[in-house]
C-alpha positions, 0 to 999 in steps of 0.5 A: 737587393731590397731597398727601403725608402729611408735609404733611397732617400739617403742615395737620392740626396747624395746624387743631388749634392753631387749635381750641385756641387758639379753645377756649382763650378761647371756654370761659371766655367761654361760661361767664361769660355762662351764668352770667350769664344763668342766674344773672339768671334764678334771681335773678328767679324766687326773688328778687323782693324782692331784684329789686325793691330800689331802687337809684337813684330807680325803678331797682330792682336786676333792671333793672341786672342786666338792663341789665349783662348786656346790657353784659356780652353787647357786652362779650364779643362785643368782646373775641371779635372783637379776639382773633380778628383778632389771634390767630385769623385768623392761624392760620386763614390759616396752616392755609389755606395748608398746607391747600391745599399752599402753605404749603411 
């Protein structure tokens, strides 16, 4: 199938938008977790007093950070999958069909 330049070009924005869109949100996503994750790992290493404080009967505050950052994981896969059935799986659909000349 012949494709000519004004529709590569067409296809080629399309892709961009799409990996725009997706950085847009996958970023700020990424960053929260890291310092998430990271941050809980400091915390265990230089703050086991900290770490250690009882918060509600024999659960001790690194254990709810624990068990937040597990929820906070779910929380952001959730989020990802909803925004991409909604945002993400359209433009990808559209730059499919300009992509193989059918969006024309």
């Amino acid at each position: 199938m012949a494709h000519d330049g004004a529709s590569l070009e067409v296809a080629h924005a399309s892709v961009k938008e799409l990996i725009a869109e997706k950085l847009k949100y996958l970023v700020p996503m990424t960053i929260v977790f890291i310092v998430s994750y990271v941050g809980l790992t400091i915390f265990a290493g230089f703050a086991k007093d900290l770490m250690g404080m009882k918060i509600a009967g024999s659960v001790n505050l690194g254990f709810a950070l624990i068990a937040l950052n597990y929820l906070l994981s779910w929380v952001l896969a959730i989020v990802y999958g909803r925004i991409a059935a909604g945002k993400f799986d359209p433009l990808a659909a559209r730059a499919t069909m300009e992509i193989s000349g059918r969006g024309n």
